[in-house]
N, C-alpha and C positions, 0 to 999 in steps of 0.2 A: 641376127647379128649378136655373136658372142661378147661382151666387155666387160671391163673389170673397170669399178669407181672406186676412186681415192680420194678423201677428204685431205687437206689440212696436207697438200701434197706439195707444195713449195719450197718446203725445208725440212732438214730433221729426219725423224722416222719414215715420214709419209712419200717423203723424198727417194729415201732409200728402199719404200716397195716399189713404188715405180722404176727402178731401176733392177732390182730384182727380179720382181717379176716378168719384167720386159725379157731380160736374158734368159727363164726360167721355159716361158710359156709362147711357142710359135702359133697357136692357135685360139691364138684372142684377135680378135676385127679391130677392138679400140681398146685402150686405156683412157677412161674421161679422169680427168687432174681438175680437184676442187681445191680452190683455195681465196682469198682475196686479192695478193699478186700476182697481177698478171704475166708481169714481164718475168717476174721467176720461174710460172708456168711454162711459159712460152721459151725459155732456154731450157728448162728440164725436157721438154720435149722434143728439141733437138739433139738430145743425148739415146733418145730413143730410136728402136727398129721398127715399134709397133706404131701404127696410127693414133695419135692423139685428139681427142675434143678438151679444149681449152673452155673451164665454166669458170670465170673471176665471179665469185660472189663470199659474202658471209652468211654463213648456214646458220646461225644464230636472225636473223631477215626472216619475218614473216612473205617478202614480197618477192626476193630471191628465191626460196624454198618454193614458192608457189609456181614461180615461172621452171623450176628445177623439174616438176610435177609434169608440168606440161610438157618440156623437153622429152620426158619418159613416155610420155602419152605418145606425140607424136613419133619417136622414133622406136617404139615397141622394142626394145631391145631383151636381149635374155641378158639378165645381170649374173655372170661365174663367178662374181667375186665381188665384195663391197669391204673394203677398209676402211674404219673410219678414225683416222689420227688427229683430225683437230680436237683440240685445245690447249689450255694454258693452265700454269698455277702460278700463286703468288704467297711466298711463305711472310710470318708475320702476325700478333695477336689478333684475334677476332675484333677487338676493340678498336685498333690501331689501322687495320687496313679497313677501305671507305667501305659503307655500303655497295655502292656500284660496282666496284673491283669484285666482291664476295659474291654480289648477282650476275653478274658476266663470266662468272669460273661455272655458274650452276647452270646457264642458261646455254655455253658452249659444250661445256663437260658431260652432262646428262641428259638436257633436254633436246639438243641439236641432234646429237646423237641416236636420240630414241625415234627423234621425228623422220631423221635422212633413213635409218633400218627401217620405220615402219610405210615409208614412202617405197622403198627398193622392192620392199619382200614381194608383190605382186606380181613380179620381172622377174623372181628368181626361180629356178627349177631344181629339179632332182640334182641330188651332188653340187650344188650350190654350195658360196661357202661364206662366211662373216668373220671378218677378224676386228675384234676392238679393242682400241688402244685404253687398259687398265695402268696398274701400277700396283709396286710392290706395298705403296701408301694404302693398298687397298687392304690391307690385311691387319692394320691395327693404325684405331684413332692417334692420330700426328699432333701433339702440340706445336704450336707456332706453323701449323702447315695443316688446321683442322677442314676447311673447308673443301681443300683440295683435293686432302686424302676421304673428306667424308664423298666427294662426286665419283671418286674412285671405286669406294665403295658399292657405289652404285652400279656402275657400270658393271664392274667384277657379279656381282647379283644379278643385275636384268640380264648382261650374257648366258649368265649358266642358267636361268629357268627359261629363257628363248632357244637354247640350244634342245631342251627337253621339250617342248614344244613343236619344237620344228624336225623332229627326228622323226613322225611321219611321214614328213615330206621328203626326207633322207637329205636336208640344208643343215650345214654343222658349223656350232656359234664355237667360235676361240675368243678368248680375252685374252690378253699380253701384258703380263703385270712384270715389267724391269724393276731393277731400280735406277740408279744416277744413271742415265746416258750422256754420252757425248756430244750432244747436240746445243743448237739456240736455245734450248726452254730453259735455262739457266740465266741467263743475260736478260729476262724477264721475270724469272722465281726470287730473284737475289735482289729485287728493288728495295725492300725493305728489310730482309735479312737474309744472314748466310747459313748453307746446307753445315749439319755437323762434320765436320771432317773425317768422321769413320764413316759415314757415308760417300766421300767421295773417293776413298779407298777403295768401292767396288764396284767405279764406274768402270762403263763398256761400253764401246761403240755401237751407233746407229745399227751398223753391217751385221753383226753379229748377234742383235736382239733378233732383225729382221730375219734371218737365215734360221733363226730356232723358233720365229713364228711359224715361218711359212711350212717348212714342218713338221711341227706338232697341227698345224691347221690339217693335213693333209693325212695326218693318223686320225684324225678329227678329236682329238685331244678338245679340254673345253678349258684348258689354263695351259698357258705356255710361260716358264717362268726359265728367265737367262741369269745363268753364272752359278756355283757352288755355293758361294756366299748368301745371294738373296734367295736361294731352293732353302738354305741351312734357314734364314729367317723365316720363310713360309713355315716350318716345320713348328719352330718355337712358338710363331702367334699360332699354331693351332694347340701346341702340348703345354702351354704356360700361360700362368693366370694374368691378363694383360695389364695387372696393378705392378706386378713383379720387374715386366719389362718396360713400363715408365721409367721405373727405379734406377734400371741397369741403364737406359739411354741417357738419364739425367747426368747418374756417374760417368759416361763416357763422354757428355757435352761439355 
C-alpha cells in the first residue's frame, strides 16, 4: 500500500498539500491527514479523489505518537511521501512570552518533527521523498521572533544532513523555507506582536509555496525557497555579515 502522510494537515500549507497532491498523484492508495481537528480533517477529505485515513491526534503526545507507531506497524504501509507541516510561532521578546509558549514552539517545531521522520523512515523505500516545513526565519537569527526562527533553524540543518544520509537509500529530504504566507499562522504569531511590514509585502499564498515545493521535492532539490524577494534574502544572509542586516531590519521596522 503506497501513501503519503501529512502532518498539521487541517489548515494552511499542510491543507494545501493534500490538495495538491491529491490532484498531482493517481497512484497513491491513501493520503493519511494528521492533525488535531478532526472535523477539519474529515471535510478536507471530502474534497479529495484519493482515499483518506483520518488520524486526530497531537504529535507533540508521547501517547498519540506511540499509538501512531503501531498504526505503522500493523498496516505495514510503503510511506512515498511524508510532509510534515505542523507547527506554530509566536513573535514576541524572549522575556515577555511564557515559558510554556517558547517550550511548545521547540517541542512541535523540532522535536515532533524529528520524532514523526524518524518513526516513517522504516516505511520508506527507494525514491521515497520528505518535505519539511522550514522557513525563510531559518536563515538568520529573528529578534522579537528568536525562538521560532532558531527551530527553524533547526529544521533547515537536520533536513539537509538527512537528505545526505539518506541518499544511499535514493530518499530525498526538501525543506521549504517561505516567508510570510497567506495562511492561519498569523492569527496566532501576532498574539503578542506585529510582522514588520516589509515583510508582509512578500506574502504569497499557500498555493504557490506548495507548487514550488513539490517541485523542487521532485528535482530532489534540498531547499526550495518561493518568491524573488525571499531567494534575494537567502542570498544576503549568505553574502553579508549578519550584524549589518540587524542594522538594515532595524532601519526598516
Amino acid at each position: 500500500m503506497n501513501i503519503t502522510i501529512i502532518t498539521g494537515a487541517s489548515s494552511g500549507i499542510g491543507q494545501e498539500f493534500a490538495l495538491q497532491l491529491d490532484a498531482l498523484f493517481s497512484n497513491m492508495d491513501e493520503i493519511w491527514l494528521i492533525a488535531r481537528r478532526k472535523e477539519r480533517l474529515e471535510n478536507i477529505s471530502l474534497a479529495l479523489r484519493t482515499k483518506c485515513r483520518i488520524i486526530p491526534m497531537d504529535v507533540t503526545d508521547p501517547v498519540y505518537m506511540n499509538q501512531f507507531s503501531e498504526i505503522l506497524r500493523l498496516s505495514k504501509p510503503q510511506i512515498r511521501m511524508l510532509v510534515n507541516c505542523a507547527g506554530f510561532g509566536l513573535m514576541g521578546a524572549v522575556e515577555k512570552l511564557s515559558l510554556e509558549e517558547q517550550t511548545a514552539m521547540i517541542r512541535l517545531n523540532c522535536q515532533a518533527l524529528t520524532e514523526m521522520t524518524h518513526r516513517c523512515l522504516p516505511y520508506m523505500r527507494k525514491n521515497s521523498r520528505i518535505i519539511q516545513m522550514a522557513s525563510s526565519a531559518a536563515f538568520l537569527p529573528q529578534e522579537n521572533f528568536a525562538v521560532y526562527a532558531a527551530t527553524k533553524s533547526y529544521v533547515l540543518s537536520f533536513s539537509q544532513a538527512l537528505h545526505q544520509e539518506l541518499r544511499r537509500r535514493r530518499i530525498y529530504v526538501t525543506s521549504v523555507c517561505p516567508g510570510p504566507v497567506d495562511t492561519e499562522f498569523f492569527m496566532i504569531a501576532e498574539k503578542y506582536g506585529k510582522t514588520l511590514a516589509v515583510k508582509k509585502l512578500t506574502m504569497v499564498t499557500a498555493d504557490r509555496v506548495v507548487k514550488k515545493a513539490i517541485r523542487d521535492c521532485y528535482r530532489k532539490k534540498t531547499i526550495s525557497v518561493c518568491s524573488l524577494p525571499i531567494q534575494s534574502f537567502w542570498v544576503m544572509c549568505k553574502l553579508l555579515p549578519h550584524a549589518l542586516i540587524f542594522r538594515i531590519m532595524r532601519l526598516l521596522g
